[in-house]
Structures are given as structure tokens and as C-alpha cells.
N, C-alpha and C positions, 0 to 999 in steps of 0.2 A: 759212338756219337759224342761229339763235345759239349762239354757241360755250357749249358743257356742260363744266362742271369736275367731272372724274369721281371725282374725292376729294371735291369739297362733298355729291357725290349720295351716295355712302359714307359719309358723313360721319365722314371720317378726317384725317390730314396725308400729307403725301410722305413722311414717313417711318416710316411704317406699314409691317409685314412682311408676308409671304405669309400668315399664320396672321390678323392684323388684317385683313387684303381679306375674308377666309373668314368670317371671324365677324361683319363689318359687313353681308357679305351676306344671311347665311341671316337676320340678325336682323331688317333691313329687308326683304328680301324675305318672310317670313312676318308682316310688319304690312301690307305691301301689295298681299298677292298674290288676283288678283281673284277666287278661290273666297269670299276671307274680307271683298271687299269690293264685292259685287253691283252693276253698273250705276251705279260711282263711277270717275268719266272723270278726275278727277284720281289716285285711286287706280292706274288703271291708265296713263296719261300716268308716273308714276313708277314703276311694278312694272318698264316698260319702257327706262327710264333706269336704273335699277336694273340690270339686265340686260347693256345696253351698257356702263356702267360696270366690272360683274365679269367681260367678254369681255378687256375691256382688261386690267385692273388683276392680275386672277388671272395672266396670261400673263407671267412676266418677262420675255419677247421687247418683246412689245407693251407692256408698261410701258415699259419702256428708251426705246422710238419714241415713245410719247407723251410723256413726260418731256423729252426731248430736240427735237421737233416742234410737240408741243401739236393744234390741231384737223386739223394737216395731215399727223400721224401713220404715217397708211395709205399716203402715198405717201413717207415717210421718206428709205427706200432708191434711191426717182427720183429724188430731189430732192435728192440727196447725187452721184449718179453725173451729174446735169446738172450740176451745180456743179462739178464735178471735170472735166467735161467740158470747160468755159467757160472755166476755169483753162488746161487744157495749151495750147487753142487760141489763147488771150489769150498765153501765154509762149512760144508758135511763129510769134505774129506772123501768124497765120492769119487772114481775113477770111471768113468764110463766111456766106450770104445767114442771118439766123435766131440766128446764133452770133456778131456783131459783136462785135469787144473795143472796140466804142465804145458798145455797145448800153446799154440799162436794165437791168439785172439783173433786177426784179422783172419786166420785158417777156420777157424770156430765160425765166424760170419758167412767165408763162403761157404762150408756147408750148410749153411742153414739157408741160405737164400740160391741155390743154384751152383754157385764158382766152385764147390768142391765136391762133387756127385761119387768123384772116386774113390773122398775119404771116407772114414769114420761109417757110417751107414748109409751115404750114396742118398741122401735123402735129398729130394728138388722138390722145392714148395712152387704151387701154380700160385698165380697172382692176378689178381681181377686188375684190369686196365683202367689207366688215369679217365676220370670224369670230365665231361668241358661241360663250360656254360657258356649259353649263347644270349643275344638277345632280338628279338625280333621286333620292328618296330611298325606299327597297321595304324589307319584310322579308323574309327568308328566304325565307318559304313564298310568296313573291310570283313568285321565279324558280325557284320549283322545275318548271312548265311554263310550255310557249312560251304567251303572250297577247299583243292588244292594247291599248293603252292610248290615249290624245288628252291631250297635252298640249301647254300654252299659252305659249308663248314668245313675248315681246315683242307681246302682244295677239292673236296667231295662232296655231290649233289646230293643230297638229301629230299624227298619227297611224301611230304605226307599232309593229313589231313585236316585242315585248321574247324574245329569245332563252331558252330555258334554260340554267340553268344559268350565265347571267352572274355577273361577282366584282365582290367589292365592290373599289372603284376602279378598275373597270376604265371606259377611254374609248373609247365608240363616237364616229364620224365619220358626219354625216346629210349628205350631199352638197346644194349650195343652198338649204338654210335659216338661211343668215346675212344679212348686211345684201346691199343692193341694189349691183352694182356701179355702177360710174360712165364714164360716156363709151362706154357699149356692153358696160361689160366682166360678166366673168359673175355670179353672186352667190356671198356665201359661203359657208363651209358652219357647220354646228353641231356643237359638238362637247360630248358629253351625259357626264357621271361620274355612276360610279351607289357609292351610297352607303347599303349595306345592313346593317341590322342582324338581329340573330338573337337573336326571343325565343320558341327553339323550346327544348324541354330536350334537344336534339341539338347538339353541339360538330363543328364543320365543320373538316377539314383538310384542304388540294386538293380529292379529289373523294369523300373517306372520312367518313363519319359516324360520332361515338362517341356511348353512350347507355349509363346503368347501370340495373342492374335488379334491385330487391331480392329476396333468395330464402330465404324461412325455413327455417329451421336441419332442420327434418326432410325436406323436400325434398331438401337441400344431403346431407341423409345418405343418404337412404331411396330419391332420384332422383324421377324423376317427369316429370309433362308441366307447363309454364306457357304463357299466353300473354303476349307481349311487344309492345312499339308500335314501327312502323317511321315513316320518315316519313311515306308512301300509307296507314297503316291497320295492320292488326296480322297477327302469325303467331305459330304455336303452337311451341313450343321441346322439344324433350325434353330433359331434365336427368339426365346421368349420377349414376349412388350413389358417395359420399363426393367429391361436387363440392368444391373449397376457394373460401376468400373471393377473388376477384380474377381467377376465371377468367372467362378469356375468350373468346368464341365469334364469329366471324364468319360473317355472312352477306352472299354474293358476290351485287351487281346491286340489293342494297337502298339505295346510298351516294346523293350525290346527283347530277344529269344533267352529262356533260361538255359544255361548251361548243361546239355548234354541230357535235356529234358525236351525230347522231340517235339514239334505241336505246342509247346506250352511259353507264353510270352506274357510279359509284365503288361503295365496298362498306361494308356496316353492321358496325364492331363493338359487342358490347355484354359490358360488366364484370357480373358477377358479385357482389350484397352482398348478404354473407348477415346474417340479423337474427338478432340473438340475443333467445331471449325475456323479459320482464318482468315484474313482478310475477305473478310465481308461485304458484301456490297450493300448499298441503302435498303434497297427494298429489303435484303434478309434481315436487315439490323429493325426494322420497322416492322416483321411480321415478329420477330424474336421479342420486342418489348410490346406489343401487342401479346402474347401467350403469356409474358411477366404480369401483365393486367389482370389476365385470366386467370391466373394461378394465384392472386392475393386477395382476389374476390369474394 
């Protein structure tokens, strides 16, 4: 397989930041992501380069190894501990069948990593498969219950379980749905951020929902019943007499689901704004400084 330059596929430079990887991502992966490009094998040949690319490049671990490696990345840290190996042995005068300090160097690596199974001691090291990251992007009211979903990583549907009450940023781990290991070894896993916005008129804090709610001025005086909207649907409020602007009422078990804590959910408050009224007509202007009498009496 031919070597991929995971910056040209971003098409960015090495000196691109974390926040440049992110935005070269989401921009080429929604020009080529194969909802929006039906039965186009070139389109999905790069949605999946794409992919592999922001596994790498997002990860400053794995940037670091491929910068420093290039296509042979993934085995970095063997291939620095062989080296280092060959070194002590070579300065101790050691001869050992596979480990020669007369040897080829590059002979020396493929035994250690697979290419020379027939030399030296035949040793093939297994290797756990490249990781991807992915991102998934929901509203609000998408995790407010547990469903499933199928999505398409690197050309392959994926289906599992989106929890409630997940956060935004928060990373799940999908165990072996990364790249394919190599020499036996196992595959990787994916690791999925979820990236949630909220265009509900509910303001989210931990597990707490805030919401205001207007409440005209005779209510606010006189009391009364209203109905009010929760996340799930509505409930009716009784409103105490001489209510003020800003108050505020809590309701325990209306908030939103905790995470991976069945039955259990944060709690609704909701503010209190009271409306003062407008263009008035005479008569109310006349009973209103009529009550101003009353009240200075």
C-alpha cells in the first residue's frame, strides 16, 4: 500500500495546530461524507483517508510518532526499543544469533517487526491496530434518551448504543473498531467525541435545567395556576399572590438524565418574569392610579 501524507489529505502544513487539524476536518469530511455523496467510490476512498488522517493527526501522541516515523509510525516505540537494543548489544561486544553487530541494520528491523521471520530467530511480533477517532455531532434533545444509531466510519456501518444523558465532549471508547492489526495482532479500537449543541430554550448545567417563564403582572399579584414546559412535555404550576420578578421555583427529577445512572435525573429550575402591561387603555390607566391611591394611603 502506498505511503499517504496525512497533512496533504487535510490539506494543511506540519505546522498546523490542534484547532487547524479540527477545522480541516469537519470541513472536508462534510464535503465528503458519503450521506452527501451517494454511490461515489472516490468520495468515499477519501471520506476514509479523511478519517485515518484525523485518527493520527488529532492525537498529539500519535502526531509526535508520525512526525518523527512517518508510514511506520505505529510501530515507533518497537522500533526505537530494537534500536536501542542493537546499540547496548553492539557496545557489549555481544554476538547473538538475529542481533549481530555485523549485521544490516535494516535486516535487524525486519526481524524484529515481521520482514525477516526466516532470520535470526524467526521472531514476528503481533501489533494492535491503528486507533481512529471520530466525532459525532447530536442536539440536545438527541441524548436526552438512550437510542441507537449506525454510523459509518471508514466505509463501515457501525451500530451501537448512544447512552443518555451523554456530555458534550465527552469520549466513548468502542473496543476493535479501529484499523486491522498486523502480524496476528488485535484490531484497534475507536474512540468516538460527541459534540453537542443545544437548541432547546433550556440552559443545561451538570445535570440541572434552567428555563424562564413569563408571568403577567395580575397573576404575579392575584396568584393563580399556569402551565409551564419541562423538557418531556408540560406541567401546571400554582403561583403564589404577591409572586416577585425573579422568583424561583424548582422542580426535583424534571432536569436532565445522569449519565449511565438509569431512573436518575438532575432537577428543573424555572425564573419567574413578570410582564408589565402596554399600551393601556384609559379605563386601566384610571383603575391602575386608583390602586396607586390605595397603596399610599
Amino acid at each position: 500500500m502506498a505511503f499517504i501524507d496525512y497533512y496533504k489529505v487535510l490539506e494543511i502544513d506540519k505546522s498546523a495546530s490542534e484547532t487547524d487539524v479540527k477545522k480541516a476536518y469537519r470541513r472536508l469530511a462534510r464535503k465528503y461524507h458519503p450521506d452527501l455523496n451517494p454511490n461515489d467510490k472516490e468520495a468515499e476512498k477519501k471520506f476514509k483517508e479523511l478519517n485515518e488522517a484525523n485518527a493520527v493527526l488529532s492525537n498529539p501522541e500519535n502526531r509526535k510518532k508520525y512526525d518523527q516515523y512517518g508510514e511506520n509510525w505505529e510501530h515507533g516505540e518497537e522500533y526505537e526499543k530494537a534500536r536501542q537494543q542493537q546499540q547496548r548489544y553492539q557496545s557489549e561486544g555481544g554476538q547473538q544469533t538475529g542481533f549481530g553487530g555485523g549485521g544490516d541494520y535494516s535486516d535487524f528491523f525486519e526481524s524484529m517487526f515481521g520482514g525477516g521471520a526466516s532470520r535470526g530467530r524467526g521472531r514476528t511480533t503481533a501489533f494492535k491496530g491503528q486507533d481512529f477517532n471520530a466525532e459525532l455531532h447530536l442536539d440536545l434533545k438527541d441524548v436526552y434518551t438512550t437510542h441507537k444509531r449506525t454510523l459509518t466510519i471508514n466505509g463501515k456501518n457501525i451500530r451501537l448504543t448512544i447512552p443518555a444523558g451523554v456530555e458534550n465532549g465527552q469520549v466513548i471508547k468502542i473496543p476493535g473498531q479501529g484499523g486491522e492489526g498486523a502480524s496476528g495482532g488485535p484490531k484497534g479500537d475507536l474512540y468516538l467525541t460527541f459534540n453537542i449543541e443545544n437548541h432547546t430554550n433550556f440552559k443545561l448545567d451538570q445535570h440541572n435545567l434552567y428555563s424562564t417563564v413569563d408571568l403577567d403582572v395580575y397573576t404575579a399579584i392575584l396568584g393563580g395556576e399556569i402551565t409551564a414546559n419541562t423538557f418531556d412535555g408540560k406541567v401546571k404550576l400554582t403561583v403564589k399572590p404577591g409572586t416577585q420578578n425573579g422568583t424561583k421555583v424548582k422542580l426535583k427529577g424534571k432536569g436532565f438524565p445522569i449519565y449511565k445512572r438509569e431512573g436518575e435525573y438532575g432537577d428543573l429550575y424555572i425564573s419567574y418574569q413578570i410582564l408589565v402591561p402596554t399600551n393601556l387603555i384609559q379605563k386601566e390607566k384610571e383603575l391602575f392610579e386608583e390602586l396607586a391611591k390605595l397603596r399610599t394611603l
